[in-house]
C-alpha positions, 0 to 999 in steps of 0.5 A, a space after each residue: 570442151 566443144 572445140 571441135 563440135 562441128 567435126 563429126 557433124 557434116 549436115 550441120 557444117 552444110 547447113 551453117 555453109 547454106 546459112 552463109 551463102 544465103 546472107 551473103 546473097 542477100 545484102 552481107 550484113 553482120 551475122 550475130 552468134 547467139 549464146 556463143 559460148 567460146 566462139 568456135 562456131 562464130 569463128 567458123 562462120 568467120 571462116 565462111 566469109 560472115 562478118 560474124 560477132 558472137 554474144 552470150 551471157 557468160 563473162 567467162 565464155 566471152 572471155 574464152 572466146 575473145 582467147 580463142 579468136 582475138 580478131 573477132 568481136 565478142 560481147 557479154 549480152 542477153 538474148 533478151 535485150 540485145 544491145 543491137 540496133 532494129 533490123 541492124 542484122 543480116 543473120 542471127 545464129 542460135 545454135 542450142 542458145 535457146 535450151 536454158 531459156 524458161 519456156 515463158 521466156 523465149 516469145 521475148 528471145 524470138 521478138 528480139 531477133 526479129 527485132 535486130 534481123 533486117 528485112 530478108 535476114 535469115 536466121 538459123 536456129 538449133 536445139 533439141 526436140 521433145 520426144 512427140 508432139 503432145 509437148 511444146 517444151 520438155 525438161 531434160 531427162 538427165 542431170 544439167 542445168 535446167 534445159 529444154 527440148 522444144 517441140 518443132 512445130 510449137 518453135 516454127 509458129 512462134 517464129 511466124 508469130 514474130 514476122 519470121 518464116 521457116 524455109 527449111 527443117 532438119 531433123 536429125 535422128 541420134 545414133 545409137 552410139 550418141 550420148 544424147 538420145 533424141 532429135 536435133 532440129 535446124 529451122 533456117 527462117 527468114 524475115 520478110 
């Protein structure tokens, strides 16, 4: 179903390539694909010259990802325990990773990537905002698993909270042809 995710995006193609170009320039380390899914994403930054890995918590995901991408490592964990030693890591990518995770849940998410991101690593980290900032998180307004929206601000200070400084936000408004109808946001961040 997501195969081709980043065809129609080019600003999120331009931020994954700055992604990359960063954790290349600063050391090369091994780039972790959080909540991989079927790893096209983690592939793509294969493609970019990352030694990428992708983890998520779906056997069955894992299972398609290592089909789709046989040369590339791929293994079932959770964000919350990763099986990844401290500061092991030049660059973590969650892209929409975070949307499943309860609220009370993601300060344990966060201090682990800051937990495996060495000193100078980067992450870039993607999801949907609320509609205003009077929410930190919202429940989705349609029906899906349970998923939620986070509010930019609310993420960017959690991530200041855990050694973790944004660099750079994009917004990304929906078109009005978009199934999904509301903000996207990319905070690329980087360990100090």
């Amino acid at each position: 179903m997501f195969h081709d995710s980043l065809r129609d995006r080019p600003v999120e193609r331009a931020l994954l390539s700055a992604f990359a170009e960063l954790v290349r320039a600063d050391g090369d380390g091994e780039v972790a694909d959080l909540g991989c899914g079927p790893g096209y994403v983690t592939a793509h930054l294969h493609g970019l010259g990352l030694h990428a890995f992708g983890v998520d918590a779906s056997p069955a995901m894992v299972e398609l990802a290592r089909e789709a991408a046989p040369g590339l490592r791929f293994e079932v964990g959770s964000m919350a325990a990763l099986d990844i030693a401290d500061g092991a890591l030049g660059g973590v990518l969650s892209r929409w990773s975070i949307i499943h995770t309860p609220p009370q849940d993601v300060p344990a998410v966060v201090a682990e990537i800051a937990r495996v991101l060495a000193p100078g690593g980067h992450l870039l980290i993607g999801f949907p905002a609320t509609d205003g900032p009077h929410h930190e998180t919202q429940a989705y307004d349609h029906a899906v698993a349970t998923a939620y929206r986070w509010s930019p601000d609310r993420l960017s200070a959690l991530l200041h909270d855990h050694g973790l400084t944004e660099a750079t936000r994009t917004v990304i408004q929906p078109k009005p042809t978009d199934r999904r109808q509301f903000q996207e946001v990319q905070l690329l961040a980087h360990k100090a």
